[in-house]
N, C-alpha and C positions, 0 to 999 in steps of 0.2 A: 068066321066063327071067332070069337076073341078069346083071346090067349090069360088065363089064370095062373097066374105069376104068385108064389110068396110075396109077402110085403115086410121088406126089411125094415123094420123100426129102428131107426136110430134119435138122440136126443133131438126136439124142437120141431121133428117128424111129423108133423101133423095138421091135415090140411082140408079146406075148401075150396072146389071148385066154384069161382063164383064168376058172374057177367056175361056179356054175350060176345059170339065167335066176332073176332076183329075185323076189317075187310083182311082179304089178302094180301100179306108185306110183297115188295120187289124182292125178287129170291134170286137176281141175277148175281152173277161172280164177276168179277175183272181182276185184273192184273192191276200190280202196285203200280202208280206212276214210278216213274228211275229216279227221280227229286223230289225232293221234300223243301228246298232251298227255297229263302225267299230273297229277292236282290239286295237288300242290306246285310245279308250274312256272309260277310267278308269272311277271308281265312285268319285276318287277326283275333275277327270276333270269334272264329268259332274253337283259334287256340284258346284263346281266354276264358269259352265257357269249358273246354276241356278242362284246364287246372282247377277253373272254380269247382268246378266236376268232384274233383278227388282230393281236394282240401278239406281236412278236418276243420280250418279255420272259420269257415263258415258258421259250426257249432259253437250256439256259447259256450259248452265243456271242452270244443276243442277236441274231441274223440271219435266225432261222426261227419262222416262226409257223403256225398249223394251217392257216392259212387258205393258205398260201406253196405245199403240196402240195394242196390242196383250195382252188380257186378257183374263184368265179360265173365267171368267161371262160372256162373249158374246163370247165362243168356241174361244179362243185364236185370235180372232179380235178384234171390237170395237163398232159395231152394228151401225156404221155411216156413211152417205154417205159417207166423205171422213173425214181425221183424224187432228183433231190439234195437233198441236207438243208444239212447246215450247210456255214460256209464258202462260199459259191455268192453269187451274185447276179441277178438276175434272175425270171422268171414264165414258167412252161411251157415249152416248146421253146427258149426264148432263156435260160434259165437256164446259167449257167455256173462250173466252179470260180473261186474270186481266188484267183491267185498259182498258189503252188505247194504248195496245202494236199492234203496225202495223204488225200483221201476221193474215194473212188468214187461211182457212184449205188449206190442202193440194188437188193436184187436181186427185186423185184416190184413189180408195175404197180399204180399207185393207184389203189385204188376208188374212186367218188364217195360221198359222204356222204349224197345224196339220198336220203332215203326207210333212210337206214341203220337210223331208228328202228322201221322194220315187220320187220328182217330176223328170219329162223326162221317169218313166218308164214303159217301154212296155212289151208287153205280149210276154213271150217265148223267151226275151231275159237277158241277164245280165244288172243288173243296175251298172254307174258307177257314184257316187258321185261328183265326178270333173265335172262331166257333165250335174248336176242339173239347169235345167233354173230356174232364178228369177226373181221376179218383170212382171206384166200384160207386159211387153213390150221382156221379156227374155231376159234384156239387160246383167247380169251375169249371170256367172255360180257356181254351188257350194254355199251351205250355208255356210262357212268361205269367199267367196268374199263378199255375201250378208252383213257379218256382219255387217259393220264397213260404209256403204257408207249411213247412217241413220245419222250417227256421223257429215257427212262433210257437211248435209244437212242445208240449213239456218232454214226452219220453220218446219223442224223435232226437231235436237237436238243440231243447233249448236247455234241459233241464232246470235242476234249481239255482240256475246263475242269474238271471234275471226275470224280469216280469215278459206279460207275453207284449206288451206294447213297446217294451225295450228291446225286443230281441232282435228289428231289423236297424235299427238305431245302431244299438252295440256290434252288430257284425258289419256294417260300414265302417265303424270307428275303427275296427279291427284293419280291415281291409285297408283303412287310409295308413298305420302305422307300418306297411310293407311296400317299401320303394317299388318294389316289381310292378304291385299290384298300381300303384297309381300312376306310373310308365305306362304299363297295358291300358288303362281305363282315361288316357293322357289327361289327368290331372285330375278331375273330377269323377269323383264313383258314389254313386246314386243307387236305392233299390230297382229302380228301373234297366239302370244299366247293367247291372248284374242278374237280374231275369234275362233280360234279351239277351246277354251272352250266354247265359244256359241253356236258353233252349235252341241259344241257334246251332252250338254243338250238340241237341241231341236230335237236332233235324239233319244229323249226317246220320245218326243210327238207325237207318233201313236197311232192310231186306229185299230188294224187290227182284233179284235171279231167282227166286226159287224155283224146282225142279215145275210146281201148279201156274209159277207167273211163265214160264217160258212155254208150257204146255197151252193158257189159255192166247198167247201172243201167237202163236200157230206152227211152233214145234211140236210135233204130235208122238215125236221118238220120246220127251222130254217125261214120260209120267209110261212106266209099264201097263201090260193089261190088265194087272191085278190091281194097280191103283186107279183105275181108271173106272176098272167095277165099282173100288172103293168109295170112286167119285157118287156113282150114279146109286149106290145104295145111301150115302149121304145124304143125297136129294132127292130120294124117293120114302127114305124115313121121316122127313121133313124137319132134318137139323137144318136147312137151307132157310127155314121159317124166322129163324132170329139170329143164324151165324149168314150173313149174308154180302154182299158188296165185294170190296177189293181186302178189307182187312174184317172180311169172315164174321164181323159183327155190326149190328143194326143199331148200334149204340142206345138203346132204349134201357130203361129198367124193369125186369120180370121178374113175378114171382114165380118160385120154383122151389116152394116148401122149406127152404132155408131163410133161419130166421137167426138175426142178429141179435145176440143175446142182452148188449147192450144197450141198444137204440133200440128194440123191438123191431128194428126193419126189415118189411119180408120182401124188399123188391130189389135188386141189383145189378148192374151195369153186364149187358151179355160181352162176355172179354173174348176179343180175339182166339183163334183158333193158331195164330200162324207163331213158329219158332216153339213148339209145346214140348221140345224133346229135352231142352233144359230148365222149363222151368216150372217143373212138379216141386211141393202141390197144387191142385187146384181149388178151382172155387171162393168165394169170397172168405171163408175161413180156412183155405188149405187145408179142409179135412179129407181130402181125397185125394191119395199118394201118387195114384197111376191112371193115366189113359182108362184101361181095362176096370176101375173102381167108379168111372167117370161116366163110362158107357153103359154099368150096368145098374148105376144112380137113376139113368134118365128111363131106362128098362123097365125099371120098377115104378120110377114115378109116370110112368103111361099110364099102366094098367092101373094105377090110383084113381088118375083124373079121369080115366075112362068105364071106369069099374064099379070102384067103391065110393065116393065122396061126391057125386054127384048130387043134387040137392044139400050138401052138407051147411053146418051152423056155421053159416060165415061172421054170424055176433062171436065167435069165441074160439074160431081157426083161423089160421093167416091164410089167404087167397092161393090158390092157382091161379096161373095165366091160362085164358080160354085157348091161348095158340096151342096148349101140351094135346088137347082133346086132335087135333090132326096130326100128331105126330103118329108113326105106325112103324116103329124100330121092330126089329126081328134079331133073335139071338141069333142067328147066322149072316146078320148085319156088322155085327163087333169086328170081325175079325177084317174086311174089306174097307169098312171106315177107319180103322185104326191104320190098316195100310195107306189110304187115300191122305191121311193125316200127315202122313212120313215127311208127303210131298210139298208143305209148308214149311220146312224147316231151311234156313240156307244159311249160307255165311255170312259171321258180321266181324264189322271190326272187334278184338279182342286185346289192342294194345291199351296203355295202360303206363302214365307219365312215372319216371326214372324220379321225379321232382317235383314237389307244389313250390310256389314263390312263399312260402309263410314257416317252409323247412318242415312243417310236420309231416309223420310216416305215412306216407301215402296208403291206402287201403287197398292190400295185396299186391303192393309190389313185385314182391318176390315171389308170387305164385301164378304158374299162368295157366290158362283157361286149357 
């Protein structure tokens, strides 16, 4: 008998289910691989992308650094709806404009960078690096594309210092006027060379102990029996339908009634599940504080796609995904998924350089995670 749920209205709220049911996705789970490393990532390279990491110098203004939006204290994000970049001051929620500089935040929620280097892959297949989607939208590929396109950004890190075709120009220039840096890069520093150093330090940032990778390797003490229900109500609501693989996402874009206010985009990147305990909010606008706000988002949006909106005016509604029509969440599902969740969270590095080569104040220094 199907379940008559209120329908929470909230803004942009409003939807049609439109297309026909997908075949069925692979809903299988694995465990992280232990490496992320690819054989040129030496431990020079991957000190080098560390300080590039948390050098302001990188920004034309000089104020923002990768590390400023992607912080060890809020699990390599920023714990904010969405992030300010330049001109600002401060470290996740305390961050704030100076003065009266005309930059907004930016208009989507920071991913964490953990584990960014497995994203795109799937269960039972090779993973190929070149072929990592990035950004809610997957508009690149590879963390060495990702690197550098923060740089060209106006209210990320390029502000009003230069044009956006100057901006990887002038942060080489930069980079060459600091001895350290053209020791480290032995003599020549290129925008090439400076992605590959990024990312090859944040293909040290995985996770792959967690309490669900040791459980699915064949430690069966590794996940209690309430997480284990947690599991199997997971995958019997059919979150396993697009949270799926080794990092809990199918890397595809779905609509899910949220719509970008901006780009009018209704479809975006289903994000990993794992490490979620520090890096609320969620969703691609971080309008959802909490797990428990999160589970009962998809609750409601069931009984939508399965209820009401059926034949709906898809000339003048942003789409559902036909997957939601199989989902079968149960409110006495929250509370053992939310458990089962627990069990993707594990330890990562949280250090955090004393010193950038370029002398500026590293971001969060003196605060640790």
């Amino acid at each position: 008998m199907p379940r008559l749920l209120p329908l929470l209205l909230l803004p942009g709220f409003a939807w049609a289910v439109v297309g026909e049911l997908s075949p069925q996705p692979d809903t299988t789970l694995e465990a992280l691989p232990l490496s992320a490393a690819l054989p040129s990532d030496t431990p020079a390279k991957v000190e080098l992308g560390r300080l590039l990491f948390f050098d302001p110098v990188l920004s034309a203004t000089r104020d923002v650094a990768c590390a400023t939006c992607h912080h060890p204290k809020f699990g390599w994000a920023d714990a904010r709806a969405t992030p300010l970049g330049v001109h600002a001051t401060g470290l996740g929620p305390d961050r704030r404009p100076m003065g009266s500089a005309d930059f907004k935040p930016l208009l989507r929620n920071t991913p964490t960078i953990l584990n960014a280097a497995f994203n795109g892959i799937a269960s039972g297949k090779p993973h190929d690096p070149l072929l990592a989607p990035m950004f809610w939208d997957n508009r690149v590929l590879s963390l060495e594309a990702q690197a550098l396109v923060p740089v060209r950004q106006r209210e990320e890190m390029r502000g009003d210092a230069c044009d956006e075709a100057e901006a990887v120009p002038s942060m080489i220039h930069r980079l060459s006027a600091i001895p350290e840096y053209v020791r480290r890069f032995d003599g020549l520093i290129s925008a090439n060379k400076v992605a590959e150093a990024l990312a090859a330090y944040e293909r040290t940032l995985i996770t792959p102990d967690s309490p669900f990778d040791r459980f699915l390797r064949g430690d069966r003490s590794a996940m209690t029996p309430a997480e284990q229900k947690g599991l199997e109500a997971f995958k019997r609501a059919g979150c396993v339908l697009c949270h799926n693989g080794p990092m809990l996402s199918d890397y595809k874009l779905h609509a899910i009634g949220l719509t970008d206010n901006a780009t009018r985009r209704t479809e975006f990147r289903t994000p990993t599940l794992r490490n979620l305990r520090l890096t609320a909010p969620y969703m691609h606008h971080g309008g959802l504080p909490s797990l428990d706000e999160v589970l009962l988002f998809y609750d409601r949006l069931m009984d939508q796609a399965a209820e009401t909106l059926e034949g709906g005016d898809d000339a003048t509604l942003p789409p559902l995904d036909p997957l939601l029509r199989r989902m079968s969440m149960l409110p006495e599902d929250h509370e053992p998924i939310a458990a089962f969740l627990e069990t993707l969270n594990a330890a990562y590095d949280t250090t955090v350089p004393d010193r950038v080569p370029s002398g500026l104040p590293v971001p969060g220094s003196t605060i640790k995670p």
